[in-house]
N, C-alpha and C positions, 0 to 999 in steps of 0.2 A: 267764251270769254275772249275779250280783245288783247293783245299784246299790252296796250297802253293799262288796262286793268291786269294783267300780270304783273308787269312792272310794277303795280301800286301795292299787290298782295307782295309782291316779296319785298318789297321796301321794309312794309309794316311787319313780316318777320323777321325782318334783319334787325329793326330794335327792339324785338323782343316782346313784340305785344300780343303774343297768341301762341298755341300750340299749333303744333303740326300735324293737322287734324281734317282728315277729307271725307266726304261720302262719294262712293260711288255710286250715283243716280241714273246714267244713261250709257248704254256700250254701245257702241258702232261695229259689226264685224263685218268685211268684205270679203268677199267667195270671187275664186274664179270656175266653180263648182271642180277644182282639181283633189285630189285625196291629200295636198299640203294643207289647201284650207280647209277641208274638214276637221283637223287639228283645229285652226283657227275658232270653228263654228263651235267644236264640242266645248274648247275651253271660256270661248264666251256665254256659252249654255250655264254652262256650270259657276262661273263667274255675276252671273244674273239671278241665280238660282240663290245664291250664298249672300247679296246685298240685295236683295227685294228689288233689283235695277231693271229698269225696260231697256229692253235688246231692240235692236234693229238689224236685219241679217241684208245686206244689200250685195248687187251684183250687177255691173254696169254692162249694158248691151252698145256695140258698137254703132253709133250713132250716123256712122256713113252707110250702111248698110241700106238696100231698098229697107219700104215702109211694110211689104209684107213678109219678107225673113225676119225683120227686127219684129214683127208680131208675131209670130211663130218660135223665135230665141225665147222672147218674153216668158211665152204663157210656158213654154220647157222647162225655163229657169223656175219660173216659180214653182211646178209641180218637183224638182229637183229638190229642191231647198224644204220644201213643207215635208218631203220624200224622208229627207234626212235626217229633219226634226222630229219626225214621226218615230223615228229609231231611236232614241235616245233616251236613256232612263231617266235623267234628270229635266227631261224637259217638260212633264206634269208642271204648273204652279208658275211657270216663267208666262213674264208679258213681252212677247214678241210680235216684232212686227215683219214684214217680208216686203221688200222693197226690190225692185226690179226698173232701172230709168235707163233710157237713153245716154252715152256719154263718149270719152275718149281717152282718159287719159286721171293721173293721179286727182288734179283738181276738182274731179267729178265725186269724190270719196272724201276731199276735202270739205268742197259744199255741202256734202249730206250730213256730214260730220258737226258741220256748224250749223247749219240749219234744226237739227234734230237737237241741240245745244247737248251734243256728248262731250262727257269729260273722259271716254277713253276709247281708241282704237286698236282694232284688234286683227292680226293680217296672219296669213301662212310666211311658209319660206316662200322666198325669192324665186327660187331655182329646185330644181330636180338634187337631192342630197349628193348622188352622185356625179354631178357636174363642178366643171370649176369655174362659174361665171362670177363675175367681177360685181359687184352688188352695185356701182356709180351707175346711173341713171335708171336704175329697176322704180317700180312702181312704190317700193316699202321705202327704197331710200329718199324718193323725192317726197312719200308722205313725212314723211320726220324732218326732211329738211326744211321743206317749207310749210309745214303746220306747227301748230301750236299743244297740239294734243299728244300726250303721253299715248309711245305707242307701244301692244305688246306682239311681241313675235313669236306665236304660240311654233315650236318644235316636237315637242311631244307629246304624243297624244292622250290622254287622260282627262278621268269627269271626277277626281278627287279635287279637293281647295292643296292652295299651296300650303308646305308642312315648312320646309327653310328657304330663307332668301338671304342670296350675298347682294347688298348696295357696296358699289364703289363708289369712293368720296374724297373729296380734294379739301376739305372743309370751307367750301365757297357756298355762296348762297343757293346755288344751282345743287350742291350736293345734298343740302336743304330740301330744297322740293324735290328730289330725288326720291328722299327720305319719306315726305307728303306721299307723295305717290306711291310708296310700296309697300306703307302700312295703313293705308286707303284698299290699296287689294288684298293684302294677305293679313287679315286682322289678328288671327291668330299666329301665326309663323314666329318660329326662331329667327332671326332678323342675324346675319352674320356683316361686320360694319368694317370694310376691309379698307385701308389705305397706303399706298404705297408708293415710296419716295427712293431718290437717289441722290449721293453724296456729290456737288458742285464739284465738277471738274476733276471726277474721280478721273480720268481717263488721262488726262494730264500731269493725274501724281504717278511720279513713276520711281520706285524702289520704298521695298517694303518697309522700311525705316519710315519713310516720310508718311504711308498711308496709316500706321500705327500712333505715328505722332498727332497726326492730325484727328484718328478716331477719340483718345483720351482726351485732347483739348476741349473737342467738339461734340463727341456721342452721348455726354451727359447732356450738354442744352440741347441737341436737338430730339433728347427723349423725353425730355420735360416737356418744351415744346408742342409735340406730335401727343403729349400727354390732354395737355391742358385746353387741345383745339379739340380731342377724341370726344373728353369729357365736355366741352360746350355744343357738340354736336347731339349729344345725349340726354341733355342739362334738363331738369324737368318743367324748362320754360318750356321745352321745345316740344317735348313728349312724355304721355303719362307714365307715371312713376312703374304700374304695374304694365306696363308695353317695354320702359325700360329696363326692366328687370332681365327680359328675352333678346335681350340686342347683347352680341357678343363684340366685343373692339377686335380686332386683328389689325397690328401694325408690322410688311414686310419691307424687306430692302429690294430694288430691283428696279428693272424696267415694267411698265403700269400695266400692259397687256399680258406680259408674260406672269405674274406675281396675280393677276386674275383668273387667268387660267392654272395657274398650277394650283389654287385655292379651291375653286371648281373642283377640278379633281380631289380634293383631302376633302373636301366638306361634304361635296352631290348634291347645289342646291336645287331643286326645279324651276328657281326663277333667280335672273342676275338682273338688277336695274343699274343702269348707267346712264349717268347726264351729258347731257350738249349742251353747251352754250348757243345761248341766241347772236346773232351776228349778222354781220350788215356788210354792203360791200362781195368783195374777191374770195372773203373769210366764209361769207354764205352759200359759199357753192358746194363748201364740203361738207362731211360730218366730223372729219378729226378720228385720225390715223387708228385710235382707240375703240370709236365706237363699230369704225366699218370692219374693223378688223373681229371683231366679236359679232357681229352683225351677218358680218360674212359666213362663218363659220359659226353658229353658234351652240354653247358645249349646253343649252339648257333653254328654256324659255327666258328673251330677252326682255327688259321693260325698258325703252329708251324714252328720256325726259327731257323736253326743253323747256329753258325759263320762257320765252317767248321768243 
């Protein structure tokens, strides 16, 4: 799907003419045949297995390489990959494919990505758990930043379906296909629908008198407020009644990364989805403080979503 047709699908759910309602028809997973993306590969199996979806398990061989190591990586990689699938219990009944190309770099994962017309990609960690590398310009970051595909960051390894998922949501349209996205994957799941805001220029009110005065004024509207955005995120334009029923609200006070992660911890969901805004310019170079920072570290299988 093009950016210019995203744009158009979420227009048309921003007035309200459709539910929020996906199939997952095609996975992408990328291996660098390490034991992170074996994570990646089982939970794409498993993810394939559970939506009748064609898997494509890809693995890009260095394209500057003479012409007979890249044939000899190739045909490795392939018997690796068939190797792996061969282990696995859930991989009976899945339509997979094995793909092995020549390339260099994230956009090589992209093309295959759009080529194959996947609506999801599927990567390991970044880095070794034990290191403390910076996630800016890693292969998973520059896939999310500059693709269009919902990406998931499998961390832990497991060939069960997901049981709970926390979405984070700003109640913007982006939080929207967020939402699309993460009951597209986990059909069945407790759906935890976390939001978290902070009081305008708390840090400049200064004695307890004035922070007190200003909660009674104000903590009634802006919980009505954060009431009646929760409830149109939920609204059964948006999602079916009995999907509804399993989506828990949670509204905290805080800063957005910290109030996610301490949530993580109370709840243990196996999957957190969080959106990125699409962006243009200076704005497109990053992912926003939020995502890398969850991204970086992550306390769970990530799903990162952009509008386009």
């Amino acid at each position: 799907m093009s950016r210019e047709s995203r744009k158009a699908q979420l227009a048309a759910e921003a007035s309200g003419s459709g539910l929020l309602s996906a199939t997952l028809r095609r996975i992408l997973v990328a291996t660098d045949l390490s034991a992170r993306s074996d994570r990646a590969v089982e939970r794409a199996v498993t993810l394939a297995r559970s939506h009748k979806a064609h898997l494509t398990v890809l693995h890009v061989v260095d394209e500057e390489l003479p012409d007979a190591i890249k044939a000899q990586l190739t045909e490795a990689a392939k018997t690796e990959i068939e190797s792996h699938l061969g282990k696995l219990d859930g991989r009976q009944g899945v339509d997979v494919s094995v793909c092995v190309l020549p390339g260099r770099d994230y956009r090589d994962i992209l093309k295959a990505a759009e080529a194959d017309d996947c609506n999801l990609i599927v990567l390991g960690l970044h880095r070794d758990e034990s290191a403390d590398r910076p996630l800016r310009g890693t292969t998973m970051e520059r896939v999310i930043r500059h693709g269009i595909h919902p990406v998931l960051v499998a961390a832990s390894r497991t060939e069960v379906p997901y049981r709970t998922v926390m979405i984070g949501v700003d109640f913007s349209v982006f939080s929207r296909y967020a939402m699309r996205a993460a009951l597209a994957i986990a059909t069945d799941a407790e759906i935890h629908v976390i939001h978290a805001y902070q009081t305008p220029f708390e840090g400049l009110l200064h004695g307890r008198e004035i922070r007190e005065t200003l909660a009674a004024d104000h903590g009634d509207a802006l919980a009505r407020m954060i009431d009646d955005e929760m409830e149109s995120l939920v609204h059964p334009r948006w999602v079916e009644p009995a999907v509804a029923d399993k989506i828990h609200r949670v509204v905290r006070s805080g800063e957005v990364t910290s109030v996610l992660r301490a949530e993580v911890a109370r709840v243990r969901p196996d999957l957190l989805v969080i959106g990125t805004h699409g962006r243009v310019g200076i704005a497109h170079a990053v992912l926003g403080s939020v995502a890398e920072n969850l991204l970086n570290r992550p306390p769970c299988d990530v799903l990162a979503v952009k509008a386009w």
